[in-house]
N, C-alpha and C positions, 0 to 999 in steps of 0.2 A: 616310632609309631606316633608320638604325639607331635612332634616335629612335621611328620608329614600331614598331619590333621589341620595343622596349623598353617601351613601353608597351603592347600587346597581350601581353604576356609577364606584367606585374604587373597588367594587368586578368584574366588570367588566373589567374594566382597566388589572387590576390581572391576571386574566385569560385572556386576550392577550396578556400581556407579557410572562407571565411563557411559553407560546403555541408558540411564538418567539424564546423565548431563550432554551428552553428543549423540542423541539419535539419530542426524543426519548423516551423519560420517560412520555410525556403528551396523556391521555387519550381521545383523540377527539372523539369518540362517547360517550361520556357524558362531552366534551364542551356543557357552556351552547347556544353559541352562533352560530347560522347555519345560513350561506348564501343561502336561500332556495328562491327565489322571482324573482324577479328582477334585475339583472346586466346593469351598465350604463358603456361605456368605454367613458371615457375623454381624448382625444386627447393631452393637454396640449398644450404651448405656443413654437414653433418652436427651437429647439435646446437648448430647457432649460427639465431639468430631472421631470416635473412637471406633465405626463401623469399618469390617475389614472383611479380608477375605485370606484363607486358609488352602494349602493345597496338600494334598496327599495322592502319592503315585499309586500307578493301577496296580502296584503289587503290595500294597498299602503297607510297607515298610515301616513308611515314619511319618511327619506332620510337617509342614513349613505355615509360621502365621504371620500374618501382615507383609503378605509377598505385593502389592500395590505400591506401600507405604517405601518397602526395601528399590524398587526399579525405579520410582518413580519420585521419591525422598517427598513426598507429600501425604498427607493424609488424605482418604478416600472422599468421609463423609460421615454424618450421622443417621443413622439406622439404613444399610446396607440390606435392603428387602429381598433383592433377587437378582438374578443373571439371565439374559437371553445371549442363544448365542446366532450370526451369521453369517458365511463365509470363515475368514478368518478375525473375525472381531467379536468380542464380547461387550453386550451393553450391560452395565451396570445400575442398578435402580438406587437410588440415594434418596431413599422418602422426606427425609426431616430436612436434608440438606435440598431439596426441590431439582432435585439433575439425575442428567444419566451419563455416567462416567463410561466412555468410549474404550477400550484398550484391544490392544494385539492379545488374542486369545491365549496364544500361546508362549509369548513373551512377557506379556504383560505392560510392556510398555504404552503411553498415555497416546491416544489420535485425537480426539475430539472431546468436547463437555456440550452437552446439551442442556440447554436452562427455556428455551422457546416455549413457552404456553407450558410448561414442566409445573406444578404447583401439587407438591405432596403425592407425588406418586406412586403407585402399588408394584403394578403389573405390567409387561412387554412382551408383545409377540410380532413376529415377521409374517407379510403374504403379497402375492402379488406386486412387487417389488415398492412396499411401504411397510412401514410398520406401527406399531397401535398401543398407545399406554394409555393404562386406566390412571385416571385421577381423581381423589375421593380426600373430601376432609367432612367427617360428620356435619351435621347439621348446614352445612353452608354450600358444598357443590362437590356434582359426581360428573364427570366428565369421562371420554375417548380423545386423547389428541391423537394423531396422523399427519404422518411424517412419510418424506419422499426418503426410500433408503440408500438413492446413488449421493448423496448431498448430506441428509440430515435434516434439510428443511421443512419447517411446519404448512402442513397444506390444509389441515380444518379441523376442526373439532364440534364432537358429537355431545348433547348435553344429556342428565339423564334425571331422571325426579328418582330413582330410585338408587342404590350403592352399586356403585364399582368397583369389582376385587380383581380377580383372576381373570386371565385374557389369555385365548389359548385358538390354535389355526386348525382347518383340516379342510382338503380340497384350497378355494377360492377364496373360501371365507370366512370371515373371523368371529368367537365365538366370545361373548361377554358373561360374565357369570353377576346377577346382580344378587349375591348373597355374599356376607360377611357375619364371622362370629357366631355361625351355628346359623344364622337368621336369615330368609327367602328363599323361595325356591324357583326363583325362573333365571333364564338364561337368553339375552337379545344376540342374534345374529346381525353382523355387518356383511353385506354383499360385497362384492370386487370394485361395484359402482360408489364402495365410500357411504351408501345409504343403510340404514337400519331396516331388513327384512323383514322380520319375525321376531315373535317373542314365544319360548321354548316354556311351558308350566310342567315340572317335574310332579309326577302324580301323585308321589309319596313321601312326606318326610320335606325338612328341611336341609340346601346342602352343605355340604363342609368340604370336599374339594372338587375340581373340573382340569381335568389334563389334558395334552391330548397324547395319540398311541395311533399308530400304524392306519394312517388317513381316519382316524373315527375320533369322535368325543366322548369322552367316558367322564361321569361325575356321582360322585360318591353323594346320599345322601340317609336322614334318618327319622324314625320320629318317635326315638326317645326310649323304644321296645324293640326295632328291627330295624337294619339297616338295608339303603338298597343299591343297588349298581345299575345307571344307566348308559346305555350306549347310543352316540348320536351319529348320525352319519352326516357327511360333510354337504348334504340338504336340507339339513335343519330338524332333520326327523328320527325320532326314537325310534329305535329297531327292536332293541332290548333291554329288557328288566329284570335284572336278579335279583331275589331278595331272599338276603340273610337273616335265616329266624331267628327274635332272640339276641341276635348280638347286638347290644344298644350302644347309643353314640360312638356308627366308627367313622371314622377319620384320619387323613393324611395318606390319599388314598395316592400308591406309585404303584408303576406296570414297567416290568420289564422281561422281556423274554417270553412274553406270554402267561408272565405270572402276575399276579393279583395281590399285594400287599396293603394292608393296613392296620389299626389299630384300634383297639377300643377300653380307654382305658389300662391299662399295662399288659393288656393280653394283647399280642402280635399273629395277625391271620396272614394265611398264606394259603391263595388257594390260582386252581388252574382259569384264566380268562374265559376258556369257554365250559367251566364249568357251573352247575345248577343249583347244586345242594349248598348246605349252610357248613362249611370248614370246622373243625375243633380248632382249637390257638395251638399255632405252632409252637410258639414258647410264651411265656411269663416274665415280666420283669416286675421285680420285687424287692423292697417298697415303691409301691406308685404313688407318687405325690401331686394331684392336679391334673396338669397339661406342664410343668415344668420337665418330669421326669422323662414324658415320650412329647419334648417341642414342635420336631420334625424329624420325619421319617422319608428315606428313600432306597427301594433297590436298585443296585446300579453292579452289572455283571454279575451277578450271580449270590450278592453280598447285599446285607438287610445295616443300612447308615442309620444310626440314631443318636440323635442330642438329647442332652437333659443339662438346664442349664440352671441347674441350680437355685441361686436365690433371685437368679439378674443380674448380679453383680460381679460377681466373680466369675474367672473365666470355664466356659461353658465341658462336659466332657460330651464326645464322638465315642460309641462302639459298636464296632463293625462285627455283624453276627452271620453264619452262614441262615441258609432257609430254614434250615430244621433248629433252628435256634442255639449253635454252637458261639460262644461270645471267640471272635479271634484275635482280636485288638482294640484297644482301649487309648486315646489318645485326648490332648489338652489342645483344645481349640482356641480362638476368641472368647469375647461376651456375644451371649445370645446367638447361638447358633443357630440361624433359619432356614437353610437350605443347602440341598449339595446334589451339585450338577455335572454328568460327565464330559468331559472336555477332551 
């Protein structure tokens, strides 16, 4: 038994080196190994090259970390912020390290590095066949760069007197969220034409996140006593407003399946998209410490993903909860777990 562990291990080994060193010559659709599941981004430890990325399969078995680092015998970057994905490529957001690291979505192997007009990056989304990163360093400049997405090429950028977080598509056009850190509450549209449309004032509450879901924009926000759910339609315009009484600062707001997740605080809601009322918490996690204990949160197939990472320092823990709040697994990630995206 161990004998065969050991050598399915360095057969393994093998074939992500050789996919490292000779991807011209390597045959990746019959690699045996496909990043098909689960994607975790790990922020890493502040100004140290230590941001990674994590993968755990769709039947969430077990955990692979620093799968980048493994195909690719390089390190990623520092603070590993996010993943968009399109076609078959994955962009990579590297904030501290000023790039966005290109790779085969599903192999992981390295295609491109983008550094053009890249300067402290947040957020990436695809439309219209360009795609749109927000860029924001306090006090000094909050930018949209735009990029052609058959090339990679930078084709202009949008300046903004206000912050750039979250960047998110639905229909033609792109949707800016100028709120960070609990703080603003409006949202600028970008048209197809590359120009700034409109600017979107959420009526209640400041927000804390903007996603998008099944052609609509949806952004979670609060003010401190209720929180509320808006829906935008890919014309710029509020259709709908839920508001949840009572539940104050929720946050880390994901939709899947028509469900409604988020958080407030260590109580976890879980309620229907097209529903009205205010949800009870479908579970508790206990002790809640801050924003370290519930970081990021996401439902992905039917399963409630959450980080708590601890101090910073140390590498972060994933567990993976059904809806009704059963814990199923428990796994050791990177540092600073921020994100997880289905792939």
């Amino acid at each position: 038994m161990k004998i065969n562990k050991l050598l399915t291990g360095l057969f393994a080994s093998v074939l992500l080196t050789f996919a490292a060193c000779n991807d011209d010559d390597f045959d990746f659709n019959n690699q045996e190994t496909s990043y098909s599941g689960i994607l975790v981004t790990n922020e890493g430890n502040f100004t140290t090259p230590s941001g990674s990325v994590s993968f755990i399969p769709s039947d969430i078995s077990t955990i692979e970390n620093d799968i980048y680092r493994k195909v690719n015998n390089e390190v990623l970057g520092d603070v590993v912020n996010n993943i968009a994905f399109s076609g078959d490529l994955a962009y990579i957001v590297a904030n501290n390290s000023s790039k966005i690291q290109v790779v085969n979505r599903f192999r992981f192997n390295k295609t491109a590095t983008i550094t053009d007009n890249i300067n402290q990056p947040r957020f990436i989304t695809f439309a219209n066949n360009y795609f749109y990163v927000t860029n924001s360093k306090y006090g000094e400049f909050n930018y949209v760069s735009i990029y052609n997405a058959s090339n990679n090429s930078f084709v202009k950028k949008i300046d903004f007197t206000d912050t750039v977080e979250r960047i998110v598509s639905a229909g033609s056009k792109v949707f800016v969220q100028n709120a960070s850190f609990g703080f603003g509450n409006t949202i600028t549209v970008i048209n197809n034409a590359n120009e700034v449309e409109k600017t979107i004032s959420i009526p209640h509450g400041q927000i804390t996140k903007t996603i998008s879901y099944d052609n609509s924009v949806y952004t979670l926000a609060n003010d401190y006593a209720d929180t509320y759910l808006y829906q935008i339609n890919p014309a710029g315009n509020i259709i709908k407003e839920t508001k949840y009484t009572g539940i104050a600062n929720g946050e880390n707001l994901s939709i899947d399946n028509n469900k409604v997740v988020f958080n407030s605080k260590g109580n976890v809601y879980v309620t229907d998209l097209s529903g009205t009322t205010t949800p009870s918490a479908a579970f508790t996690i206990a002790p809640f410490e801050d924003y370290k204990t519930i970081y990021a949160l996401e439902v992905l197939n039917g399963k409630i993903f959450i980080s708590n990472v601890k101090d910073y320092v140390e590498d972060s823990q994933i567990s993976v909860y059904s809806l009704t709040g059963n814990l199923e697994k428990t796994f050791t990630a990177g540092k600073i777990a921020g994100g997880f995206y289905k792939n």
